[in-house]
C-alpha positions in Angstrom: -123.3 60.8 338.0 -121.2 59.2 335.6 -119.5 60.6 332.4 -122.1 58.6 330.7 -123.7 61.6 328.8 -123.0 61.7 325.4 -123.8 65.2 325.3 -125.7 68.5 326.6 -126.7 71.4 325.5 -129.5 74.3 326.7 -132.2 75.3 324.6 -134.2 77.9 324.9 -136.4 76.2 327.7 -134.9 72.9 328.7 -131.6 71.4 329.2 -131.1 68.2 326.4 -128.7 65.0 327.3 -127.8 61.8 325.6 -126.9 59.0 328.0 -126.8 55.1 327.2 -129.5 53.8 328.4 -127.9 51.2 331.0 -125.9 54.0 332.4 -129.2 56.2 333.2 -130.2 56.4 337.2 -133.4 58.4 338.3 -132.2 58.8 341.9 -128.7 60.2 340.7 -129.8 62.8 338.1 -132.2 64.1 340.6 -129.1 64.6 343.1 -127.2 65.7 340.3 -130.2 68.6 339.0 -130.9 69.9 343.1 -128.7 72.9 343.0 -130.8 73.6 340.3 -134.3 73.8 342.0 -135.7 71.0 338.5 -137.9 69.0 340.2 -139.0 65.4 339.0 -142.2 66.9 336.8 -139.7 68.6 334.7 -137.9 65.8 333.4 -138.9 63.7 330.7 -137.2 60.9 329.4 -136.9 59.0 325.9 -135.5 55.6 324.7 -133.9 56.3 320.9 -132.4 54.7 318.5 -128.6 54.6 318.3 -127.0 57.4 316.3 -124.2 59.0 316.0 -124.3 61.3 319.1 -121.5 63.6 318.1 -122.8 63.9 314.4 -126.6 64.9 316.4 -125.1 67.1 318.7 -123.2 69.4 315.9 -126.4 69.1 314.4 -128.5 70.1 316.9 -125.8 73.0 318.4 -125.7 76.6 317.1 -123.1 79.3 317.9 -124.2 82.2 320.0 -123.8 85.9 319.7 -124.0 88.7 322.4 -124.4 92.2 320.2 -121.2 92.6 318.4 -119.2 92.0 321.2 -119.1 87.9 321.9 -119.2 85.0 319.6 -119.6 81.9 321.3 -118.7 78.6 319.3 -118.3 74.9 319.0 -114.9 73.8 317.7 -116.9 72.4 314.3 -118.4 76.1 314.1 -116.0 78.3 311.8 -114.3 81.4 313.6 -115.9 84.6 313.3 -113.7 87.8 313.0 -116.7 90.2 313.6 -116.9 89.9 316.5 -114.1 91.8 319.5 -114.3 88.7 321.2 -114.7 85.1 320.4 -115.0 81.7 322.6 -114.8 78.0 321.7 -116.3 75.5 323.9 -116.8 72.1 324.4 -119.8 71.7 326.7 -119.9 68.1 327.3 -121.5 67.5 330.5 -121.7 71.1 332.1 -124.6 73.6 332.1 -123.4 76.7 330.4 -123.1 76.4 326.7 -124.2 80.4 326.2 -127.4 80.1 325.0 -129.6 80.9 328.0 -131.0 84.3 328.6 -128.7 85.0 332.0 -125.4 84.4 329.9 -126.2 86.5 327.7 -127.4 89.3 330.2 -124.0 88.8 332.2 -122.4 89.3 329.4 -123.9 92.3 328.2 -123.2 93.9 331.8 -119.5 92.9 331.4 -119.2 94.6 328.3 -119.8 98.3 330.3 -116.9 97.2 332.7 -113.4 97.6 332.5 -111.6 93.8 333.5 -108.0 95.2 332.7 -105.7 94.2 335.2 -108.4 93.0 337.5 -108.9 90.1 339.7 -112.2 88.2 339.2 -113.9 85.4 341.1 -116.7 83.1 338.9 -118.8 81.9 341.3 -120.1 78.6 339.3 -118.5 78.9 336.3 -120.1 75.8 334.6 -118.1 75.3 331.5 -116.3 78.7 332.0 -117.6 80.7 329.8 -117.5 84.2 332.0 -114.3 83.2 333.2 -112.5 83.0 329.9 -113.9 86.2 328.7 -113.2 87.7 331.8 -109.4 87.0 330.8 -110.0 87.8 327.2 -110.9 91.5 328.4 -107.6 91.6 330.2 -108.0 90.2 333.7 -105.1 90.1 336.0 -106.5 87.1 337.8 -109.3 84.9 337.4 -110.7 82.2 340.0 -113.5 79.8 338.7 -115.3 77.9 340.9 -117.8 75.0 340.7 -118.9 72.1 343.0 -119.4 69.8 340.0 -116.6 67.7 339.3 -117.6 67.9 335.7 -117.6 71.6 335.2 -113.9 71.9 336.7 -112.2 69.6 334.3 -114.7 71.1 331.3 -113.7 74.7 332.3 -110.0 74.0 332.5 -110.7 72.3 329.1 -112.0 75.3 327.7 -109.7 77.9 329.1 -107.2 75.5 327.0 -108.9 75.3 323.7 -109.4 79.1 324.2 -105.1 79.9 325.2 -106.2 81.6 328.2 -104.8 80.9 332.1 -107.8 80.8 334.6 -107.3 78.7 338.1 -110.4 76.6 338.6 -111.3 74.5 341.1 -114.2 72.4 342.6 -114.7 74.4 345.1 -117.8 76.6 347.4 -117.1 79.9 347.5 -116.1 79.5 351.1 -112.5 78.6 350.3 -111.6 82.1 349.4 -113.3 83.8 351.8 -109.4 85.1 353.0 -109.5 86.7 349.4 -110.3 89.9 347.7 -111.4 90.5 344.2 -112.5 93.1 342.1 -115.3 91.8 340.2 -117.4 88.8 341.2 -119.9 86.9 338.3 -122.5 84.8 340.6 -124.7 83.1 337.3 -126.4 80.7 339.6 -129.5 81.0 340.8 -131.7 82.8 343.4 -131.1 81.0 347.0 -127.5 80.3 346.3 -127.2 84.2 345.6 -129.3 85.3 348.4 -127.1 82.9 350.8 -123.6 84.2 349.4 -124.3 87.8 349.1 -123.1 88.4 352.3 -119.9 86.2 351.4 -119.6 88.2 348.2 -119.8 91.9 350.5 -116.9 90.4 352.2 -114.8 88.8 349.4 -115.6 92.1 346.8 -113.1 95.1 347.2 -113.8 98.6 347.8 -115.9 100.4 344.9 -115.6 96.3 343.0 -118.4 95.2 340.8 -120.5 92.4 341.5 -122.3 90.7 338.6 -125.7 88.4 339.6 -127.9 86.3 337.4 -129.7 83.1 337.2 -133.4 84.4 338.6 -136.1 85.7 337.6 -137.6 89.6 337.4 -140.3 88.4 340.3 -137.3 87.8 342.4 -135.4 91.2 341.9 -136.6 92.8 344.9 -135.7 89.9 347.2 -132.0 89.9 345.7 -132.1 93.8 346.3 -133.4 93.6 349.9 -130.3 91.4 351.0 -128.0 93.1 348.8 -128.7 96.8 350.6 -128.4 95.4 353.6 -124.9 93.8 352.9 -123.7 97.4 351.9 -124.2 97.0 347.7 -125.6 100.1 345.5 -127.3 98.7 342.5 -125.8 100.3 338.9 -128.1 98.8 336.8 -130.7 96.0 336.1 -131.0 93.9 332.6 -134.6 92.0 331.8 -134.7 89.7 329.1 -137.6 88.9 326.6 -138.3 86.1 329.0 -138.1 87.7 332.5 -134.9 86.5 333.2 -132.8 89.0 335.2 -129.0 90.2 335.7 -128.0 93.0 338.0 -125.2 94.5 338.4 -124.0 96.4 341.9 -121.0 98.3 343.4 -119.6 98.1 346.9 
């Protein structure tokens, strides 16, 4: 897919875009939405008016907050000082802007971990949102990957706009299997989880934390199943309002 979209942004049960409309391909957002598991049924399209799409999209796009501890923002927001840490972003074209259920619940299990001096992977960091506070707590290193194009160059623009250093590249997990972290954030989804949990036992150092999300509550026991038999203890297990899940293991 192009960099046709205008904009996108989550709410709190579908994923919104703008896109012209002779830029729009059915066959290419469905190969651009399969990591996601969205099939056809799910998407619904309209023809509108022209407007301006930057003027809709501050409309339209409210900051997040995660307890006292996170403040996620656009750059049109104002900056909040309540708040022990604060992120601006720019979504454009990436999933991720904070305001799903498993963002929030990874970060809410970050907040009971110490990231000082620590090396992190994100494992699809979307527009690098984990990654950035990852460094705001004080890690020592932090690797963001993504296989979308898109979500690279948004990340990289976001660790900017946010002064923080974060390598990110488009990359599977795959290409670091030679490295060890500390902590690993995996906010994807079920089956890419349950296929790289055995990649994270081997990646993850002794007594690290690993951080999984994007699944639901139904789908806990499967994730635990493969994760005790790749050697992970489970610490603790977040539900949200809407059954969305983020656990949180040792090795």
């Amino acid at each position: 897919m192009n960099d046709g979209f205008e904009g996108v942004w989550e709410k709190e049960s579908e994923v919104m875009a703008y896109i012209e409309k002779n830029d729009y391909d059915d066959n290419k957002l469905l190969e651009l939405l399969e990591p996601f598991d969205i099939q056809p049924s799910q998407i619904k399209t309209n023809h509108v008016a022209n407007l301006n799409w930057n003027e809709e999209w501050e409309k339209s796009y409210e900051s997040v907050s995660v307890g006292d501890f996170c403040h996620i923002r656009a750059t049109f927001h104002p900056a909040q000082i309540d708040f022990k840490h604060e992120i601006v972003i720019q979504p454009k074209m990436s999933f991720g802007t904070g305001h799903h259920d498993t963002t929030a619940l990874v970060i809410e299990s970050m907040a009971e971990h110490d990231f000082n001096n620590k090396t992190i992977l994100d494992a699809g960091c979307g527009t690098g949102i984990l990654a950035i506070l990852a460094k705001k707590m004080g890690a020592k290193k932090v690797v963001a990957v993504d296989n979308s194009p898109w979500s690279v160059e948004n990340t990289i623009e976001n660790a900017q706009r946010n002064q923080v250093e974060i390598e990110c590249n488009e990359e599977d997990i795959y290409a670091y299997s030679g490295e060890q972290f500390d902590i690993i954030l995996a906010n994807i989804n079920r089956n890419i989880n349950l296929e790289n949990l055995k990649h994270y036992a081997a990646m993850l150092n002794a007594d690290g934390l690993l951080i999984l999300s994007g699944f639901f509550n139904h789908d806990s026991d499967l994730i635990e199943a493969e994760a005790i038999k790749h050697g992970f203890k489970r610490l603790a297990l977040r539900v949200s309002s809407k059954n969305w899940v983020a656990i949180s293991y040792t090795f």
